[in-house]
ZAMARGU-4260 file (C-alpha; in steps of 0.2 Angstrom, whole numbers, plus 5000, padded with zeros to 4 digits):
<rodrens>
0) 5545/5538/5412 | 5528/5544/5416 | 5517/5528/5425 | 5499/5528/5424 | 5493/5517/5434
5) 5475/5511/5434 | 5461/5518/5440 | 5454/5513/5459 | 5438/5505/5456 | 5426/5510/5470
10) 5420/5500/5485 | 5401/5507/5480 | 5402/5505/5464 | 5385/5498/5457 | 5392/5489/5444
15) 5402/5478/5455 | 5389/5478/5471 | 5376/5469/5463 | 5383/5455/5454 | 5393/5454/5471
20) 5377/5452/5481 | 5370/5438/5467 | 5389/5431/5470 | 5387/5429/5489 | 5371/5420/5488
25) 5378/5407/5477 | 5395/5408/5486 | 5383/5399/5500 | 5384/5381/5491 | 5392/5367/5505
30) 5406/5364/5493 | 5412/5381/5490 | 5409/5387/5509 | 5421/5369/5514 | 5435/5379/5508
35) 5432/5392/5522 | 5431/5379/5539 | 5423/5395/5549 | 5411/5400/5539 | 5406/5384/5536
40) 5403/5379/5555 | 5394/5397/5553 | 5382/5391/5538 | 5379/5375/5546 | 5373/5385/5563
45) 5363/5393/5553 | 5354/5378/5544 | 5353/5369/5562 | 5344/5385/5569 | 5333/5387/5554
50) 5327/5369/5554 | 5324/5373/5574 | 5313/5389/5572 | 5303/5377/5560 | 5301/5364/5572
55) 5297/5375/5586 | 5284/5388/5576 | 5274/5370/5574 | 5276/5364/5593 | 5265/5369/5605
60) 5279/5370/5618 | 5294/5377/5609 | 5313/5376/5617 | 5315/5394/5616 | 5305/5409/5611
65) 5301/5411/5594 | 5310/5428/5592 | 5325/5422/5599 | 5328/5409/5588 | 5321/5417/5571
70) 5333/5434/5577 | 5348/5420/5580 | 5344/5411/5564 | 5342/5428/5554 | 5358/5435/5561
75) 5369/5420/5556 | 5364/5418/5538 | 5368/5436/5537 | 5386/5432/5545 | 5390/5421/5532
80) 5378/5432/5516 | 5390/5446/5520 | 5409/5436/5524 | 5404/5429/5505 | 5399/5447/5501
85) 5417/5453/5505 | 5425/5438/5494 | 5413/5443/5481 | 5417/5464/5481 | 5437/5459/5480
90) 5432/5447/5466 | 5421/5458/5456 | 5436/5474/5458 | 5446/5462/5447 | 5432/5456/5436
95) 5428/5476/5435 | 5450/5475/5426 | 5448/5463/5417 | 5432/5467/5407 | 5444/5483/5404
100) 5457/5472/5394 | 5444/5462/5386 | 5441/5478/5378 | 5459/5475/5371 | 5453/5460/5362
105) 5449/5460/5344 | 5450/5448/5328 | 5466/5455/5320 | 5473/5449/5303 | 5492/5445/5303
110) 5502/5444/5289 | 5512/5428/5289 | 5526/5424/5279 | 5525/5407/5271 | 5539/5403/5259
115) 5545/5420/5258 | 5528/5429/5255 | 5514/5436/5264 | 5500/5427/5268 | 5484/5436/5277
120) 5478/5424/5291 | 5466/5427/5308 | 5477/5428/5324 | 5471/5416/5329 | 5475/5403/5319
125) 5495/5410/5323 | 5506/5397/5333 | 5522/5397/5342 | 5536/5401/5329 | 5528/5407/5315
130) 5533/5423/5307 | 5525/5440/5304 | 5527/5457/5297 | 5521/5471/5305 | 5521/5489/5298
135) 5513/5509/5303 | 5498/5505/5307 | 5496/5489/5308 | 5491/5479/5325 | 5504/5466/5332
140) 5494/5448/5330 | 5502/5442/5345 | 5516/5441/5358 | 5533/5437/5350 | 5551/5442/5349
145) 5557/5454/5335 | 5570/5445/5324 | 5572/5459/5309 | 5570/5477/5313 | 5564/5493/5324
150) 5550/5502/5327 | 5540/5513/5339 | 5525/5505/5346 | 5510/5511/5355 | 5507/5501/5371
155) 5497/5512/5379 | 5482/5499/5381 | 5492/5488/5389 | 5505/5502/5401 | 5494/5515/5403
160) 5510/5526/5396 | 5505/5537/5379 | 5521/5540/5377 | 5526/5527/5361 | 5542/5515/5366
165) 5556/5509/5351 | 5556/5491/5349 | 5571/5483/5340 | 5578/5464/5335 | 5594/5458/5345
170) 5594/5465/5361 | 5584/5467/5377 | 5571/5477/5370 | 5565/5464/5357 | 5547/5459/5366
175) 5532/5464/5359 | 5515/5460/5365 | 5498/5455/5356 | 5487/5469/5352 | 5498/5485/5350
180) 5501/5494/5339 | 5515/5500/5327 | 5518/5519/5324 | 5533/5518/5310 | 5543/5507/5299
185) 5543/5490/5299 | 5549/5474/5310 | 5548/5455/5308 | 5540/5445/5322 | 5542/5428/5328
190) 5526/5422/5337 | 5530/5415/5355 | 5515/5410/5362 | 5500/5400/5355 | 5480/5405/5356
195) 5473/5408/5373 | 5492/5406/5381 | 5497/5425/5375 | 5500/5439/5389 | 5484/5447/5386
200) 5474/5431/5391 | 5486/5427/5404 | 5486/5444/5410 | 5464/5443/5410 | 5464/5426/5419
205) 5477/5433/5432 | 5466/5451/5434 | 5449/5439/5435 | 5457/5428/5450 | 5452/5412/5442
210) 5464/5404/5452 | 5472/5409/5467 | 5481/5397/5477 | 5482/5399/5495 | 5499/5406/5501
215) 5510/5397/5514 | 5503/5412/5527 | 5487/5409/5523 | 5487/5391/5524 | 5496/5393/5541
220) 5482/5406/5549 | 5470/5393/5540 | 5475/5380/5553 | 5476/5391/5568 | 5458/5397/5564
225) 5453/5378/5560 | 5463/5373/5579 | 5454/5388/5588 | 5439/5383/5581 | 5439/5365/5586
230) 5444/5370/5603 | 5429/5382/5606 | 5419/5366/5599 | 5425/5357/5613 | 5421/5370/5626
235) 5404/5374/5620 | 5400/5356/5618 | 5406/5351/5636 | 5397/5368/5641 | 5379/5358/5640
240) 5385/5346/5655 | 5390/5359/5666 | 5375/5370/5662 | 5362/5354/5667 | 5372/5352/5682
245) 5371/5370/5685 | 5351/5367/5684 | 5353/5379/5667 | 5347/5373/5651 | 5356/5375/5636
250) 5347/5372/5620 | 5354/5368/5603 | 5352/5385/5598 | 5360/5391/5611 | 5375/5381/5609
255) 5376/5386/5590 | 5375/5406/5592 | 5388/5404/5606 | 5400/5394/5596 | 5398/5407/5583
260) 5402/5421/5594 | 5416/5413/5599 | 5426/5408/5583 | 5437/5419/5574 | 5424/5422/5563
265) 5430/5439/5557 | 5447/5435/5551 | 5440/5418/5546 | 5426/5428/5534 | 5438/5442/5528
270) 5452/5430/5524 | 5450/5429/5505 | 5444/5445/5504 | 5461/5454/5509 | 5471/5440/5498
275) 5462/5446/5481 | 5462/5464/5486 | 5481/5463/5489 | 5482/5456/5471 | 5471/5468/5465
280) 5483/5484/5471 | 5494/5477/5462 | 5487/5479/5446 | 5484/5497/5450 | 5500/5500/5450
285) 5502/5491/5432 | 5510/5475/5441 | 5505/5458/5436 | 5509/5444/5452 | 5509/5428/5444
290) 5502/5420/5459 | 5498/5427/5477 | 5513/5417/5482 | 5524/5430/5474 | 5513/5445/5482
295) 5515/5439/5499 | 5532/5435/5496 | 5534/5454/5493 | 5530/5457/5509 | 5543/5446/5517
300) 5557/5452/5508 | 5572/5454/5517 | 5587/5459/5505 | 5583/5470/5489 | 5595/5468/5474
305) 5593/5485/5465 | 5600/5491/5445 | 5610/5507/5449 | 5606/5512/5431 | 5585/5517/5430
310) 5583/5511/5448 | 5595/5523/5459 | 5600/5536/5447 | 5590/5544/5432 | 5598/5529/5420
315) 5609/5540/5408 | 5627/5548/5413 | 5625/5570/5411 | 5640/5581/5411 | 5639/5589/5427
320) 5658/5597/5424 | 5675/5605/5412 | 5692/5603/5420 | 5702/5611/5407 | 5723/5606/5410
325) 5736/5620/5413 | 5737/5632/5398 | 5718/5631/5394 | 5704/5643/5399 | 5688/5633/5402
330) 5677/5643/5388 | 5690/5635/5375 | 5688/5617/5381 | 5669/5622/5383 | 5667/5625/5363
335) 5680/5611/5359 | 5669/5597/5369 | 5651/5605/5362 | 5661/5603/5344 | 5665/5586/5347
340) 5651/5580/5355 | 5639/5588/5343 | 5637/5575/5330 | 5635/5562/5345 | 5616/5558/5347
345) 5620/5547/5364 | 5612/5553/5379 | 5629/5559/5387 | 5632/5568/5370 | 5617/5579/5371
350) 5622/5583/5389 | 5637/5590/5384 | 5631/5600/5371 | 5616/5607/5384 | 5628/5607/5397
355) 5641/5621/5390 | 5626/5633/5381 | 5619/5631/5399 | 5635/5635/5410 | 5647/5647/5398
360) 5633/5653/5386 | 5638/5647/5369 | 5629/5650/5356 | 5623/5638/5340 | 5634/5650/5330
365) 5649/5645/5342 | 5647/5627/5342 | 5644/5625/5324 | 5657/5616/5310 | 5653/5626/5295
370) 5663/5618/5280 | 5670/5604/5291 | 5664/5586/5294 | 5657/5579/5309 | 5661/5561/5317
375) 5648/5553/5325 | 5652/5544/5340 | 5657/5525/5339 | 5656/5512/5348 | 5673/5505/5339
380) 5682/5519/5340 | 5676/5525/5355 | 5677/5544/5353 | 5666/5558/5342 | 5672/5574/5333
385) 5673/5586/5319 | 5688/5591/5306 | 5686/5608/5302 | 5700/5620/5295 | 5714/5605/5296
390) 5710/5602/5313 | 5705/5586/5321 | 5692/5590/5337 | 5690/5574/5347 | 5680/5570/5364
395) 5680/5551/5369 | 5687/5538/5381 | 5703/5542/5391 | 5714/5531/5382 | 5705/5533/5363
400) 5711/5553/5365 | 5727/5548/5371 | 5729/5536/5357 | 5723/5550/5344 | 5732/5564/5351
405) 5750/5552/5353 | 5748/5548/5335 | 5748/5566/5329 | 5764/5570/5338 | 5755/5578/5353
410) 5762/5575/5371 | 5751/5570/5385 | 5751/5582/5400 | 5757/5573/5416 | 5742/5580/5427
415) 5728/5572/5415 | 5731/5554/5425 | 5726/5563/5441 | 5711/5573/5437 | 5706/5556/5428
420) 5707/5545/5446 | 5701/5561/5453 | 5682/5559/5443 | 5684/5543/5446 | 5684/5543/5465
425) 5669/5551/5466 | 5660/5542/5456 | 5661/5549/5438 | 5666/5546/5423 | 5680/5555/5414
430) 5680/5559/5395 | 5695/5568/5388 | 5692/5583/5373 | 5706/5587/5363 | 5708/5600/5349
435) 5722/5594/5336 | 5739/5586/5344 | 5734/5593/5362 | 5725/5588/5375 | 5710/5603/5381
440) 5704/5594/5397 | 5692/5582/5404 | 5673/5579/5406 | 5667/5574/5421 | 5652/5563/5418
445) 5639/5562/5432 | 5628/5546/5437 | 5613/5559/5444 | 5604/5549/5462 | 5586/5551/5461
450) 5582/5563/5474 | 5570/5553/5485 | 5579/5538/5484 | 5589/5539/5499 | 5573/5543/5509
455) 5565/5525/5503 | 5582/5519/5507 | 5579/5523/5524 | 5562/5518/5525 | 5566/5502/5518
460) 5581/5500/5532 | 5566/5505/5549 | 5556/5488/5542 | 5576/5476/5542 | 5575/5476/5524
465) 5593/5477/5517 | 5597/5486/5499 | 5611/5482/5486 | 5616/5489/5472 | 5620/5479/5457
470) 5631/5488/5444 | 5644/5482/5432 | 5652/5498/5435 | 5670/5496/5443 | 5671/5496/5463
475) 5677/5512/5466 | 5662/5520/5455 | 5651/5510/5463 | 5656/5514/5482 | 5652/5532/5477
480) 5636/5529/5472 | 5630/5520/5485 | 5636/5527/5497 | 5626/5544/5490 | 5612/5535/5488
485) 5612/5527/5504 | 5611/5510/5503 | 5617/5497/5514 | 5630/5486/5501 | 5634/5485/5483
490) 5639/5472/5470 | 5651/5480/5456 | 5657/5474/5440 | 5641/5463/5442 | 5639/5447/5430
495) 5624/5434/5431 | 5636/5422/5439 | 5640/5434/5452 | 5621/5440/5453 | 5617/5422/5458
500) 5629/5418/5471 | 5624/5435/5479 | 5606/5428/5479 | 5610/5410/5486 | 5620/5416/5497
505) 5606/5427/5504 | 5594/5413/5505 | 5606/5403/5514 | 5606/5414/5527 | 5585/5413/5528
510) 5584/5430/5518 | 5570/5431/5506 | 5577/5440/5490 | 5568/5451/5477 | 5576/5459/5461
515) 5571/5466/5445 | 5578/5463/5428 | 5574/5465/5409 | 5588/5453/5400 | 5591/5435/5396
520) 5606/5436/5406 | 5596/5441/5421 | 5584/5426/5419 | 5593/5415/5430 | 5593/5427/5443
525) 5576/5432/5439 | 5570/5412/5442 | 5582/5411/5460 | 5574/5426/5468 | 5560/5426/5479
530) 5552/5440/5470 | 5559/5443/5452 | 5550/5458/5443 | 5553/5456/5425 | 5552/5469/5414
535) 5536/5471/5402 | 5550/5480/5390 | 5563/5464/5392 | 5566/5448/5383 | 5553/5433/5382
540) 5567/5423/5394 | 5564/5437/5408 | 5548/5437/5410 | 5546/5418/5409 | 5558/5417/5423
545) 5550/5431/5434 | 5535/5430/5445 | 5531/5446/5442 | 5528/5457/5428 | 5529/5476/5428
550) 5520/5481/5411 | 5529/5500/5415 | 5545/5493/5415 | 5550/5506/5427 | 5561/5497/5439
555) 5558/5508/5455 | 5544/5498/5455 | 5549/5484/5463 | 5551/5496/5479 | 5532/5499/5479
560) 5529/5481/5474 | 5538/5477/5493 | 5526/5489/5499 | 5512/5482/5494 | 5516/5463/5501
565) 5520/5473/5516 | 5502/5481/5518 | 5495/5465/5514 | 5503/5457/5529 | 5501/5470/5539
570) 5482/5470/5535 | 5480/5452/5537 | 5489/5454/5554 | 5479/5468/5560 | 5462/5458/5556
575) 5468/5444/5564 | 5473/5453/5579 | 5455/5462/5580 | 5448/5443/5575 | 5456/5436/5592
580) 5455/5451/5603 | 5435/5451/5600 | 5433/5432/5604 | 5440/5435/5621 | 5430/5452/5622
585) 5414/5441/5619 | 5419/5426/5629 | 5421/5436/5645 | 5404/5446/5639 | 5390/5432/5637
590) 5396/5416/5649 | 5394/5430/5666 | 5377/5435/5659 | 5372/5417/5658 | 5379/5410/5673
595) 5377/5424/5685 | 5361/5420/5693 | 5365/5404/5697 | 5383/5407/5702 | 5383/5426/5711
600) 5400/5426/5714 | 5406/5428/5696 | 5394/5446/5696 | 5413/5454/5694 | 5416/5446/5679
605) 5397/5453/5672 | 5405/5468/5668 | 5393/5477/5655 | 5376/5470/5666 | 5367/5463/5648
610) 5346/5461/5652 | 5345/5443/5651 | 5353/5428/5644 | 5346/5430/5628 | 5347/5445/5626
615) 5367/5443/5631 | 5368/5428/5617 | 5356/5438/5603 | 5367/5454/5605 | 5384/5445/5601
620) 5378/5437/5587 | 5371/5454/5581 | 5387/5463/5584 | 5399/5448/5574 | 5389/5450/5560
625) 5389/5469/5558 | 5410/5470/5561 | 5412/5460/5546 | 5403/5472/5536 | 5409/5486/5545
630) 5428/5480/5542 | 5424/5473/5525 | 5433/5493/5516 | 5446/5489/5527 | 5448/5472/5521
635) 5448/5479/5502 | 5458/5494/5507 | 5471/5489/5519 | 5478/5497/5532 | 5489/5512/5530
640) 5505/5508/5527 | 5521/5513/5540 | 5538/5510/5538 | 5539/5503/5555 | 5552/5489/5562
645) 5545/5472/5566 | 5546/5474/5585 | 5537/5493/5585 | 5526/5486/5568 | 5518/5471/5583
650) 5517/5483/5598 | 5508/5496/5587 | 5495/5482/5581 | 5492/5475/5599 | 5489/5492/5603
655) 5478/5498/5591 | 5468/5482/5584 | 5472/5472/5599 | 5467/5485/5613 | 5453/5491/5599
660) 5448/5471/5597 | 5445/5470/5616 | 5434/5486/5617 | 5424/5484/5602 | 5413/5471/5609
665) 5412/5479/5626 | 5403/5496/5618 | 5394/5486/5603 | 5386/5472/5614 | 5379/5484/5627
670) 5372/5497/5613 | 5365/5482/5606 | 5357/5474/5620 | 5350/5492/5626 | 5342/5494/5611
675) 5335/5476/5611 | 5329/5481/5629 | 5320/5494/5623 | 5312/5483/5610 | 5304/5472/5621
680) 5315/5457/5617
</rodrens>
């Protein structure tokens, strides 16, 4: 199936830049900047130097220049403007999605059936249980499960897919979801959800962000960020005794713009930021997280349980060989399997038919039962055929031949049994033709290994991630598989009791597990994992039990879904690294430049030999207000993605972001205090 994913919104578009600019001065109210501890030491510097540039514009004998304290003053409100600035853009990308699916919205009339008849009513008067009937052309009312029926149904406002899908009552194809449409024939609904608690609004309220609890990572660097920044409070404040003994005077604005430069205000302003952007990918991928929890969860995955069917190999079985036994040529059990298999319209039918016109070059004229009558394949008697000119052609299940071909008198040949084990060994599955009262030869049919698979496989295995492959297929088959497609275990003959002990016994060993599933026999399952993908094509149970939702229904997805958790970790981890790196880069920059004259022996440590004091102190703040909005497309972004192992994963951060965070501050302070030289300041 073809996935459409949604289209990147981007970072400069004016329709999310300005209501994001109006968005961060409002996001500078005390009770929403208490949720972010840095930036609200930041914003309260910033009120305390504000209220000092007033006092001292009316004295006559100020603390410190004018210009210093306006430039400190200015810089710090423009720290915390654009750290609100970056939550804002990440917040108004998702808006920007959701005013897309509001679109979807519309008053649709449903027809209810009330005491055996139809009944037109609003949609929105429909609650949980009621039934409708929905024909061509009609909009489904709301989300429901169908009870009586099938049809093909348009969901390309909700998947992106044109393509139409077939929705059907009884199986785990049954969910359909308010505000698509039907294409043909009719089906009877029974509503599952009540007005404002359908997909759809759950869907826009997920897109828009309007809640988004902290993950347990995030409230983790929360307290480190909250620890370093008491400690630095701590040292700046003791800094004022050691200053007046060290005949240096350190004023209240001095204090605040060096406590600023010295907390981990980058990650502490970006933080948000890279938490809604890592939602928001999601979404472009036609994924819906049910909470940031289940994204970061993603990215600590440690064991993936993987369908074989859809997932690892295309989905349907395709004839991929003819073994005809002694005495037959291959062309005869060529035409006797396309005969046979011509009236069945299974996947594994067609492939048979496409497979001998393909490989020996029969004809329509060949292949076709004029005057005879066709059997279409059932699930009762297991095998397909035609009778034409008194003779019975058959293709099916080992066992079903056998049985047809022994009740006509026929005798089984003795090598049938081993060129059955033989397909079956590798993976395959045999189907037996036979023409009359003898047995023609078998049909190997193949389970085809998506041809990138083992290359992910592999990727998956350089970050400790393990795969499994969960099949119900019998051991054997299932060793052949996986071992082709390369992953690391399999579970055969799987059943959701089995599927759940696999998945506690995972977590028992401190693995964090993700699946995908689409049945009410995977719900279970679905509710142990870590990270349960639910298909948007699955039953009502399903999705309910997952914490995620792929609206596709493409279960390869949950590989990218990993992916994504991964970047966002990876980016938070980077961030923070920089955040850290660049605090020590600016501790060893400003204390030399203020200390030196009083203390010459510490001139080594003056490294970057800044003009004065102030202008040491004014170019820090300068240069942590610019990184944030110089990082801030990184922050929506993220960084670029490597399949890399947790050891090389750190080493490749400290070196990059880590030797980068040192650096940084080095080259940006001086630039900045040689232009402020040159300024006069």
């Amino acid at each position: 199936m073809t996935v459409h994913p949604r289209k990147e919104i981007s970072l400069f578009n004016k329709a999310i830049l300005v209501p994001a600019a109006w968005a961060s001065l409002k996001k500078l109210s005390p009770h929403l900047v208490m949720k972010n501890p840095v930036m609200f030491v930041v914003e309260v510097g910033a009120v305390l130097t504000t209220i000092l540039w007033f006092r001292d514009f009316f004295s006559t004998s100020p603390a410190e220049p004018l210009w210093f304290t306006g430039q400190v003053c200015l810089w710090l409100w423009f720290t915390v403007v654009f750290a609100n600035f970056a939550e804002a853009v990440a917040e108004g990308r998702g808006k920007a999605q959701a005013a897309e699916l509001k679109k979807m919205r519309r008053e649709i009339m449903a027809r209810k059936m009330e005491d055996g008849k139809e009944v037109r009513v609003p949609a929105s008067q429909l609650r949980r249980g009621d039934v409708v009937v929905a024909e061509a052309g009609d909009y489904i009312p709301g989300d429901g499960d169908i009870i009586e029926g099938i049809a093909a149904v348009d969901e390309s406002a909700v998947t992106g897919e044109s393509a139409p899908v077939i929705r059907e009552a009884g199986g785990d194809r049954s969910a359909v979801t308010g505000g698509t449409k039907v294409l043909s024939d009719r089906i009877v609904i029974r509503i599952t959800a009540d007005p404002g608690d359908s997909f759809l609004d759950k869907m826009i309220a997920l897109v828009e962000g309007a809640v988004r609890h902290k993950t347990p990572n995030e409230i983790a660097l929360h307290i480190l960020l909250v620890g370093l920044t008491i400690i630095f409070l701590i040292s700046c404040v003791t800094l004022v005794p050691i200053a007046s003994y060290s005949q240096v005077t350190l004023s209240a604005t001095v204090i605040a713009a060096l406590l600023v430069c010295l907390i981990p205000t980058t990650i502490g302003g970006l933080l948000s930021a890279i938490g809604i952007a890592g939602m928001d990918r999601l979404i472009r991928k036609n994924v819906l997280a049910m909470s940031g929890r289940a994204v970061e969860a993603a990215g600590d995955v440690d064991t993936l349980l993987l369908d074989k069917t859809g997932t690892i190999t295309l989905g349907n079985r395709m004839a991929s060989e003819l073994i005809p036994v002694s005495g037959v040529k291959v062309k005869d059990l060529a035409r006797a399997a396309a005969l046979a298999s011509f009236a069945d319209e299974t996947p594994e039918g067609r492939s048979i038919v496409e497979f001998v016109k393909t490989r020996f070059g029969l004809t329509d004229d060949e292949i076709d039962c004029p005057g005879g009558r066709f059997i279409p394949f059932s699930a009762h008697t297991r095998m397909s055929g035609c009778d034409i000119d008194g003779l019975s052609v058959r293709k099916g299940a080992v066992d079903a031949i056998v049985g047809q071909v022994q009740s006509l008198g026929g005798d089984i040949p003795g090598e049938l049994a081993g060129l059955v084990d033989g397909i079956g060994d590798a993976g395959g599955t045999p189907l037996v033709a036979s023409q009359g009262n003898k047995i023609m030869g078998v049909i190997h049919l193949k389970d085809i290994v998506k041809q990138d698979i083992r290359e992910r496989f592999e990727r998956f295995r350089a970050m400790g991630i393990k795969t499994v492959m969960v099949t119900g297929d019998n051991a054997r088959t299932a060793a052949t598989i996986a071992r082709e497609a390369g992953v690391d275990d399999f579970l055969a003959e799987a059943t959701p009791e089995r599927k759940m002990r696999l998945i506690k016994e995972e977590q028992a060993k401190g693995k964090m597990v993700a699946m995908t599933g689409d049945g009410t026999n995977d719900a279970p399952a679905l509710a142990q994992a870590d990270v349960g993908m639910a298909m948007n094509t699955g039953t009502q149970a399903a999705k309910e039990a997952g914490n995620m939702i792929d609206l596709d229904s493409n279960p390869t997805k949950l590989l990218e879904v990993v992916e994504v958790g991964k970047q966002l970790l990876m980016t938070r981890g980077a961030l923070t690294t920089f955040s850290v790196a660049n605090d020590v880069a600016k501790y060893f920059a400003i204390l030399p430049a203020m200390f030196v004259v009083v203390y010459p022996e510490i001139a080594p440590l003056n490294l970057m030999g800044l003009a004065s004091p102030y202008s040491a102190i004014l170019s820090a703040v300068i240069f942590n207000a610019i990184i944030i909005v110089l990082l801030i497309p990184l922050a929506l972004k993220g960084v670029r993605y490597r399949p890399l192992g947790a050891a090389a994963l750190l080493r490749r951060l400290l070196l990059l972001y880590g030797l980068g965070g040192l650096i940084a501050p080095f080259v940006g302070i001086k630039l900045i205090d040689v232009m402020l030289a040159g300024l006069g300041f």
